[in-house]
BAKE-516768 format. One line per field, with one value per residue: residue number from 1; chain; x, y, z of N, C-alpha, C in turn. Coordinates in steps of 0.001 Angstrom, whole numbers, plus 524288, in hexadecimal, padded with zeros to 5 digits. Layout:
<atoms>
pos	(NUM, ...)
unit	(A, ...)
nxx	(X, ...)
nyy	(Y, ...)
nzz	(Z, ...)
caxx	(X, ...)
cayy	(Y, ...)
cazz	(Z, ...)
cxx	(X, ...)
cyy	(Y, ...)
czz	(Z, ...)
</atoms>
This chain:
<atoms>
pos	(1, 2, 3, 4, 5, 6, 7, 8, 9, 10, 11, 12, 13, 14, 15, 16, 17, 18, 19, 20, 21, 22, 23, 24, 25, 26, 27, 28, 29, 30, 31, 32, 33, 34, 35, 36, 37, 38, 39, 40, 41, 42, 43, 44, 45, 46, 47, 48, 49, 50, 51, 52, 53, 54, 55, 56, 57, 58, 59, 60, 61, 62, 63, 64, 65, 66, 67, 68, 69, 70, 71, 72, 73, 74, 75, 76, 77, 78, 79, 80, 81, 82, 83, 84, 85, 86, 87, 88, 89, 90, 91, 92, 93, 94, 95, 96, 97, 98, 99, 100, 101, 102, 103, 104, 105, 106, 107, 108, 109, 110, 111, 112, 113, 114, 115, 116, 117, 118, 119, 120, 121, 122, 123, 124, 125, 126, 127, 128, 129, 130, 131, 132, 133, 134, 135, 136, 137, 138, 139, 140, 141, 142, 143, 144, 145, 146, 147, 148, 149, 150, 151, 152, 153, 154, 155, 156, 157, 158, 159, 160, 161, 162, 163, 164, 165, 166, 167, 168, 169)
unit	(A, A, A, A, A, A, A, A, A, A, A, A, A, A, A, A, A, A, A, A, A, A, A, A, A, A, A, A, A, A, A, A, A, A, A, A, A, A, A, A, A, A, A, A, A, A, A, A, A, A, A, A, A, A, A, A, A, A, A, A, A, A, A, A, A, A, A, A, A, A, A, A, A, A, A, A, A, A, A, A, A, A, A, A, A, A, A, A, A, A, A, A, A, A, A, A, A, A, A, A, A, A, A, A, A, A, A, A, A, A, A, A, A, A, A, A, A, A, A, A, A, A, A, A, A, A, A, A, A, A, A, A, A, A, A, A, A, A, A, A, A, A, A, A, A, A, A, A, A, A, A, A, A, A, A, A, A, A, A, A, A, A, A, A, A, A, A, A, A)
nxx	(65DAA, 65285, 64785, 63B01, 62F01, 62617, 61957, 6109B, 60A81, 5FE28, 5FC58, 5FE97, 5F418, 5EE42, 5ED15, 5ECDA, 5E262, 5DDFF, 5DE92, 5D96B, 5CE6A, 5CE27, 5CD75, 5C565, 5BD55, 5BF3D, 5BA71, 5B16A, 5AD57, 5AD66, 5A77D, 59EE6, 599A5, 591B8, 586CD, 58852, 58C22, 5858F, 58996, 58E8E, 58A63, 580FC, 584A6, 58E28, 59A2E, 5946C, 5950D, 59918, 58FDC, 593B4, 58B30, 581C4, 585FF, 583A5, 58430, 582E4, 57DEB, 5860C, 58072, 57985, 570C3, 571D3, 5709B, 5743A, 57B0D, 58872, 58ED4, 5940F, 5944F, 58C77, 585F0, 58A05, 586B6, 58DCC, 58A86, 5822C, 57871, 57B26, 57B65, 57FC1, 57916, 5748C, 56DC2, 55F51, 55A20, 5564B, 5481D, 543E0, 53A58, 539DC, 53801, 52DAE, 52D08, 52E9C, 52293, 51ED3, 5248C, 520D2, 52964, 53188, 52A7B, 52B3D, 52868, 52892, 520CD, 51D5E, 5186F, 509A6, 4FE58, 4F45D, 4E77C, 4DC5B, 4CFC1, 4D468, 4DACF, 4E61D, 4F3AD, 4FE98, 50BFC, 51693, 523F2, 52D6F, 5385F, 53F0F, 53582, 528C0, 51CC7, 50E9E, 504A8, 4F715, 4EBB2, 4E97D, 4F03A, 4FA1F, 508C1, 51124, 50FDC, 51108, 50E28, 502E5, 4FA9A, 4F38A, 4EF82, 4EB55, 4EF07, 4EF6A, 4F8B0, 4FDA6, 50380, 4FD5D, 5026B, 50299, 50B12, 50831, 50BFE, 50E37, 505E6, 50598, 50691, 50B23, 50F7F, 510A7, 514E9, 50D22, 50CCD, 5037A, 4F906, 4F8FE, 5018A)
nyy	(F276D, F2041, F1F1A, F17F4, F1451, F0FDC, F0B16, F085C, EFAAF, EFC65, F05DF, F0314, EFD39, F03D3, F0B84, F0423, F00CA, F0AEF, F0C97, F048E, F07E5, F0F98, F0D01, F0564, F0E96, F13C2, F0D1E, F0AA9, F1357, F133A, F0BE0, F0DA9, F1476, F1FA9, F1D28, F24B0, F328D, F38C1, F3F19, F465A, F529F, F598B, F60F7, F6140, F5B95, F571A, F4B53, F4643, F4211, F3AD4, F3616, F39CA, F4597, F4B42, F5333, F4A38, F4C05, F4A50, F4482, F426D, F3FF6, F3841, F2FDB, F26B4, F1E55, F1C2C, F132C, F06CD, F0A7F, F06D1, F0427, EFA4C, EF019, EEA8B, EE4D9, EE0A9, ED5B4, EC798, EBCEE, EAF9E, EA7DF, EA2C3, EA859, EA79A, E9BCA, E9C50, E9B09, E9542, E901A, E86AA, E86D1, E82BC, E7551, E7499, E7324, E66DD, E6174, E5B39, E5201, E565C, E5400, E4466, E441A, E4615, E49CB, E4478, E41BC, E423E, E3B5D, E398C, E371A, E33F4, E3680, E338C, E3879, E3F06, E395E, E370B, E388F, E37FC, E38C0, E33A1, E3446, E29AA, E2432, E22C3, E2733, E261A, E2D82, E3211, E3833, E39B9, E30F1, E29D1, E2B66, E2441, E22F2, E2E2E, E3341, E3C4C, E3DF0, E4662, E4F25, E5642, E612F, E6530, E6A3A, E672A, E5C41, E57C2, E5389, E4B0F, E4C2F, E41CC, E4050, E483E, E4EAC, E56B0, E5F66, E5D0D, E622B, E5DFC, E6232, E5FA0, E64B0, E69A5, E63F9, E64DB, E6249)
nzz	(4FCB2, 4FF67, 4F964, 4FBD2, 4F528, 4FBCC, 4FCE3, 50761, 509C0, 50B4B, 50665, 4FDC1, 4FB13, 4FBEB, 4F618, 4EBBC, 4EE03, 4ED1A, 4E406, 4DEB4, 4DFD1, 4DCD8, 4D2FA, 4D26B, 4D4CC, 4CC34, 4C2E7, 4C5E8, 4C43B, 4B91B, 4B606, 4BA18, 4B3A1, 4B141, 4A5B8, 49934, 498FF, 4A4BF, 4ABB6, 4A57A, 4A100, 498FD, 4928E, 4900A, 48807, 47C4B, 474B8, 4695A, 45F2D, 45616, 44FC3, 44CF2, 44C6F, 452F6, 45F0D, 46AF8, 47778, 484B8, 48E73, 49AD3, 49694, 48CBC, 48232, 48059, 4869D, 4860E, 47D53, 482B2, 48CD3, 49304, 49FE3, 4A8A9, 4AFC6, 4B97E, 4C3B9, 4C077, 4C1C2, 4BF86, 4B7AB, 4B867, 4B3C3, 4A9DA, 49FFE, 49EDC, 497A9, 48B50, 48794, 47FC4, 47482, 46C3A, 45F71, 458CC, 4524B, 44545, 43BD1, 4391E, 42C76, 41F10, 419B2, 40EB6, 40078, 3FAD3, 3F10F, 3E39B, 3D9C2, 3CE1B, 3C63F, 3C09C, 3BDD0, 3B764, 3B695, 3AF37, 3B59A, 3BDBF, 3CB49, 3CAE6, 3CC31, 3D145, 3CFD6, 3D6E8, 3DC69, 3E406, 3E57B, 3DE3F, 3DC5E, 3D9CF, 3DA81, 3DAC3, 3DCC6, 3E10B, 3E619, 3F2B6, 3F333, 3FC7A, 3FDDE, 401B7, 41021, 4142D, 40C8B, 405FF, 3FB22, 3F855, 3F3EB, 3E744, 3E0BC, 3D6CB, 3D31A, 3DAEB, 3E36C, 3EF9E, 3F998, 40653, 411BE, 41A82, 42506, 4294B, 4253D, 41DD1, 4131C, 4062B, 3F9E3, 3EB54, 3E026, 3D576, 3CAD6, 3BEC0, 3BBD9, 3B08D, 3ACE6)
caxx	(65847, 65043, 64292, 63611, 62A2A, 621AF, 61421, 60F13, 60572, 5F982, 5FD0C, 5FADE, 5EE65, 5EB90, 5EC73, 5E996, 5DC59, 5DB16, 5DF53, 5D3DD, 5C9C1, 5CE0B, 5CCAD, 5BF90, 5BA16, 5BF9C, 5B935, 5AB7B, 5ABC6, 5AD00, 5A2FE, 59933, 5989B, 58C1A, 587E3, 586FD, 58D14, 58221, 58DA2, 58EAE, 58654, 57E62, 5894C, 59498, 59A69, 5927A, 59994, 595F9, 58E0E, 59337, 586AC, 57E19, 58697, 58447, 587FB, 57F65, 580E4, 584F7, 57FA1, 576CC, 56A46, 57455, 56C23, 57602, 57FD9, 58EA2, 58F67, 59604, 593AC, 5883B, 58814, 58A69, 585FE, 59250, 589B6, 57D4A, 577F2, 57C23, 57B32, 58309, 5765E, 573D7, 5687E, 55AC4, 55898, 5514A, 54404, 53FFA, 536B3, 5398E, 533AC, 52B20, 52FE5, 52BAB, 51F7A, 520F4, 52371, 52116, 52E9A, 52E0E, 5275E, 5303F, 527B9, 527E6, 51E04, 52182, 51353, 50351, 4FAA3, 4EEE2, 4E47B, 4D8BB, 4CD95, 4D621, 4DE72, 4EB75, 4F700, 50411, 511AA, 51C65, 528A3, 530C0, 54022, 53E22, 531EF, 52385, 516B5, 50ADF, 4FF4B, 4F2BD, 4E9A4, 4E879, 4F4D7, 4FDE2, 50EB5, 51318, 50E0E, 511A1, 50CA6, 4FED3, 4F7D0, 4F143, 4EC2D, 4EF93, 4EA6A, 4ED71, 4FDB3, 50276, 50117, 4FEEE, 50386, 50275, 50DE8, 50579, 50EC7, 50E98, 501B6, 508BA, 5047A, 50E18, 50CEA, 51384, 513BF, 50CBB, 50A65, 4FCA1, 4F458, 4F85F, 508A9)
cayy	(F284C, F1CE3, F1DEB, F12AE, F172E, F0B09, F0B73, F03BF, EF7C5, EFEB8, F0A50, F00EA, EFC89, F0783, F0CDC, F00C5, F0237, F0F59, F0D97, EFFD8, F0B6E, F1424, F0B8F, F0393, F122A, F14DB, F08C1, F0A48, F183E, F1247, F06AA, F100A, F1B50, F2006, F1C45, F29CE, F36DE, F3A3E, F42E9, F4B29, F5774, F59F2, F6569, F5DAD, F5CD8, F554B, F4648, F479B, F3F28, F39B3, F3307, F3DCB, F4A8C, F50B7, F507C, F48B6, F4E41, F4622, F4495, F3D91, F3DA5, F3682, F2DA3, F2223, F1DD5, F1B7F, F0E7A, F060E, F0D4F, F057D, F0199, EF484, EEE30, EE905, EE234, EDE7A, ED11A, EC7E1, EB6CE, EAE02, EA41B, EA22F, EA885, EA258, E9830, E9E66, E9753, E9590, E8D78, E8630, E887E, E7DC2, E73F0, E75E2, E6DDB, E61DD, E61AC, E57AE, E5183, E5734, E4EFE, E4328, E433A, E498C, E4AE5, E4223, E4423, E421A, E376A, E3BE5, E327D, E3508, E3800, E32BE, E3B7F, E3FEE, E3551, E3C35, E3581, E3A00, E35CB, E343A, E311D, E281F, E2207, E2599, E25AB, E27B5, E2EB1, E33A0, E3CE5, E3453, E2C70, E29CA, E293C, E2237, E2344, E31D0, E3945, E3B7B, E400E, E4C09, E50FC, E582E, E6687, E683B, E690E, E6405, E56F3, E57AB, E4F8F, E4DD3, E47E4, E4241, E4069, E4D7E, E51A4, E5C63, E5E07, E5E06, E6033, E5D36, E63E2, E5BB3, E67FD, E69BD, E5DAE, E63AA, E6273)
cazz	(4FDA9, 4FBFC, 4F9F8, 4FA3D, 4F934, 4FF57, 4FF11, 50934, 506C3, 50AF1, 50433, 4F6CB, 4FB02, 4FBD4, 4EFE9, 4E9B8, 4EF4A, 4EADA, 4DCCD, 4DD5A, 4E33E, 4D71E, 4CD77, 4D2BC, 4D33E, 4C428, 4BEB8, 4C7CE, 4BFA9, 4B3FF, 4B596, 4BA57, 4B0CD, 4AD47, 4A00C, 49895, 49D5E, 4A76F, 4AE21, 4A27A, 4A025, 49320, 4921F, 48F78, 4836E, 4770C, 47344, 4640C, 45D4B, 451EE, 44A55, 44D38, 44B80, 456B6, 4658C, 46FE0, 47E1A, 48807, 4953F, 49D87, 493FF, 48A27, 480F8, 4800B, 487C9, 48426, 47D5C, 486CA, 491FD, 49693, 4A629, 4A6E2, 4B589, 4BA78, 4C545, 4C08E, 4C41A, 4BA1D, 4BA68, 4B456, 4B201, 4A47C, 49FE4, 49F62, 492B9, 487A4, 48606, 477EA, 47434, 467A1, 45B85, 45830, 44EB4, 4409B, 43B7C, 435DD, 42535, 41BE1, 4151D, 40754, 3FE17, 3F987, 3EAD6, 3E00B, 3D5D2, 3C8B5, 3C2FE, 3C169, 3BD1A, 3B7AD, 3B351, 3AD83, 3B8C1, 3C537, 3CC5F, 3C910, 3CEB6, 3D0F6, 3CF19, 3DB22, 3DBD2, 3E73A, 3E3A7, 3D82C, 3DD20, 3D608, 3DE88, 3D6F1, 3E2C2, 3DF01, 3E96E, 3F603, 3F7A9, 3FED5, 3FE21, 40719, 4146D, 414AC, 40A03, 4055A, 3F66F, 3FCDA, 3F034, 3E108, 3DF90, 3D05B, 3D338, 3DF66, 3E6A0, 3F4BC, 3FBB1, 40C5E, 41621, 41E68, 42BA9, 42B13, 4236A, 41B52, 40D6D, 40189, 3F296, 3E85B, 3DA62, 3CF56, 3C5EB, 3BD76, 3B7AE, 3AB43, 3AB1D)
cxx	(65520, 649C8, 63E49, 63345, 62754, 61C8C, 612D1, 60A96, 5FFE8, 5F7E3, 5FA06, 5F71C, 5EB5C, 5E832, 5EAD2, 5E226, 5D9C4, 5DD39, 5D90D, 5CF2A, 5C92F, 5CC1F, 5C653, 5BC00, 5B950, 5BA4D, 5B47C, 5AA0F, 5A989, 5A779, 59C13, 59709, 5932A, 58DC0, 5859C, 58997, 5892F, 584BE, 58E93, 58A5B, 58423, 583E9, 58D5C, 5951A, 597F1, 596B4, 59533, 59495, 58D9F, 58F6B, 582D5, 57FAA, 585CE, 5846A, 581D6, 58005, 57FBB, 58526, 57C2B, 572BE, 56C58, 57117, 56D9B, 57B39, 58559, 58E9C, 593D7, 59617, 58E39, 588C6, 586DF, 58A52, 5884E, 58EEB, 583D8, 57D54, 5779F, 57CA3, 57E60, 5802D, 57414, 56E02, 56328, 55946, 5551B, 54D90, 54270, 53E03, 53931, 535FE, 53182, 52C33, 52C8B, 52651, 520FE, 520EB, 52700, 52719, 52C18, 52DAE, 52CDC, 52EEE, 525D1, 5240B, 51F15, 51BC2, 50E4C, 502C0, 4F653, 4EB7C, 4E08C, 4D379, 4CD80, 4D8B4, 4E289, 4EEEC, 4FC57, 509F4, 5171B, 51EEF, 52B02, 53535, 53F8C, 537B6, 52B9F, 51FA7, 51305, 5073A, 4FC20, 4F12D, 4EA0B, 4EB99, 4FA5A, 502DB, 50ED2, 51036, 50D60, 50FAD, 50746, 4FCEC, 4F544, 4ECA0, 4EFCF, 4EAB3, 4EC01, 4F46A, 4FFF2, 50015, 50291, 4FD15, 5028C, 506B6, 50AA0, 506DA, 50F9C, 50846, 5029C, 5074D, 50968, 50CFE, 51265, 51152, 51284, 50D17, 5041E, 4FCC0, 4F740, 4FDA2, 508A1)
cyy	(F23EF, F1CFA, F1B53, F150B, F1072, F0C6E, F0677, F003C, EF9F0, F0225, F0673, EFF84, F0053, F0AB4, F09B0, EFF65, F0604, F0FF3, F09EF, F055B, F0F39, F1116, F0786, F0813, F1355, F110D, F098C, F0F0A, F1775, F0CF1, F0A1C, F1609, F1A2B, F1F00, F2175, F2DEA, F39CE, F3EFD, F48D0, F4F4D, F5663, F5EE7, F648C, F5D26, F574A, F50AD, F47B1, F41F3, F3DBC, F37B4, F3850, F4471, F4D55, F5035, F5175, F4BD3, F4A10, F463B, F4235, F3CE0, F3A38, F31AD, F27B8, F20A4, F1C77, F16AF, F0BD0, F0561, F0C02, F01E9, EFB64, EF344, EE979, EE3C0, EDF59, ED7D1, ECDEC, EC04B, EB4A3, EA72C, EA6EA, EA3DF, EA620, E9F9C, E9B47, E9B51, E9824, E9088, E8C5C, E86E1, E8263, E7BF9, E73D9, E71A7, E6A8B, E60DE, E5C73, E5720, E54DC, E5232, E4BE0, E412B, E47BF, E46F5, E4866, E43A1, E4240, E3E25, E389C, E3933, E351D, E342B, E34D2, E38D7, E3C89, E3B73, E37A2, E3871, E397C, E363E, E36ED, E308C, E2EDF, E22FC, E2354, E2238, E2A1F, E2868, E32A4, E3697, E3633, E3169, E2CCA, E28D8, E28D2, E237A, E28D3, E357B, E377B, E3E78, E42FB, E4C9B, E5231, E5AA2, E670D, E677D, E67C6, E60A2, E56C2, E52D5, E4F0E, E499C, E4705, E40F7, E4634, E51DD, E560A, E5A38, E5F0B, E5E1E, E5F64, E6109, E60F3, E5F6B, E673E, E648A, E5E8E, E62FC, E5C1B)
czz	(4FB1B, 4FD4B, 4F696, 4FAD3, 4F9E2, 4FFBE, 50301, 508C1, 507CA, 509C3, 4FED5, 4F857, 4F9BE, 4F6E4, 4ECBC, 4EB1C, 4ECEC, 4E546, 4DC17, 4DD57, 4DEB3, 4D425, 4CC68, 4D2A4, 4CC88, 4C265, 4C188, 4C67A, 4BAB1, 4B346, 4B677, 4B80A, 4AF2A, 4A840, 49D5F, 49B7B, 49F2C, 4A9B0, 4A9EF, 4A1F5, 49AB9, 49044, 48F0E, 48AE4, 47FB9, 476E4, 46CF1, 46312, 45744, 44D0F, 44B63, 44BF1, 44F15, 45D26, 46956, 47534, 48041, 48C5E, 495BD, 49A9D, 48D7F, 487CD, 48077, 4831E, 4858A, 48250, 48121, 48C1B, 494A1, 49CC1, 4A48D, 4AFBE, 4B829, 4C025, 4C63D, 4C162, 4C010, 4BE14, 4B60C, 4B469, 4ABE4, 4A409, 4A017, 4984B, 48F8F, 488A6, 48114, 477E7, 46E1E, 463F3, 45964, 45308, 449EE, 43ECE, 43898, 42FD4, 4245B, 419E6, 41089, 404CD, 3FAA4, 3F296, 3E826, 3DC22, 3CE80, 3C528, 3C10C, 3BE6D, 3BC79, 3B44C, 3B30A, 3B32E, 3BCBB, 3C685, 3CBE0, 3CCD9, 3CF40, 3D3B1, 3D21E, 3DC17, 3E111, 3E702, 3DF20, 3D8A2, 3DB81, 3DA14, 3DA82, 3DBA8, 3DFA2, 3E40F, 3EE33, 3F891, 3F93E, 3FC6F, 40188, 40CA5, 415BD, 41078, 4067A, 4019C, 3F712, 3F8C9, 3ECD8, 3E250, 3D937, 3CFB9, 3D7AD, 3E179, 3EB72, 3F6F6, 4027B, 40EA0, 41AD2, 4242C, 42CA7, 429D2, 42056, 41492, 408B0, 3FD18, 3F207, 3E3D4, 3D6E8, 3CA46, 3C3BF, 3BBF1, 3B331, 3A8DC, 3AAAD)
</atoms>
């Protein structure tokens, strides 16, 4: 007794069709579940709520959905051009400041009814300037209020002191 069983080839199509037909229904179940059990009653039994102590009900007036479980739109309209360029506007560049000053203060000249004369040093070099004059092309004897000597850069117009201390040190 010898027996084949044979399906014949349009027999497997067949079925191979209707397994595809099963399993494209399965998965178009699963892609399109509501989010929330809307299907459930208020009835149904309580999921507890651990941080709170006591049991939510769940059904369609449910206040948060399932983490996860948010629809996701498998064929929304979607480009693959690069978004559009920010525009920013730079921030405008800072204003313009004086170098710091390249003298220091070595110390006063005070003659009997002139004006005080004031001895700055820059590196190992001694400049003796009174109210009025000039260093160099760039910096200008502004004035003396009592302790500091201002000074002005004038490519820029910006005022600087210096520290002399009182008349009476």
């Amino acid at each position: 007794m010898k027996t084949a069983f044979a399906v014949p080839m349009h027999a497997r199509w067949s079925r191979n069709l209707v397994l595809a037909a099963l399993l494209a229904t399965t998965a178009y179940w699963f892609v399109n579940e509501p989010v929330g059990d809307t299907a459930v009653s208020r009835s149904h039994t309580p999921i507890a709520d651990s941080s709170a102590g006591r049991l939510p009900l769940v059904g369609a007036d449910a206040a948060t959905p399932e983490p996860g479980r948010d629809r996701v739109d498998l064929f929304a309209l979607r480009t693959w051009e690069p978004p559009p360029p920010v525009v920013s506007t730079p921030a405008p560049p800072p204003p313009p400041q004086a170098p710091p000053l390249p003298f220091k203060f070595f110390g006063r000249i005070v003659d009997a009814g002139q004006a005080p004369s004031f001895i700055l040093t820059r590196g190992t070099e001694m400049i003796i300037v009174r109210i009025g004059d000039r260093i160099e092309p760039a910096y200008l004897v502004d004035k003396f209020d009592g302790t500091q000597l201002h000074l002005v850069y004038l490519p820029l117009n910006i005022r600087q002191t210096i520290f002399v201390g009182n008349a009476n040190d």
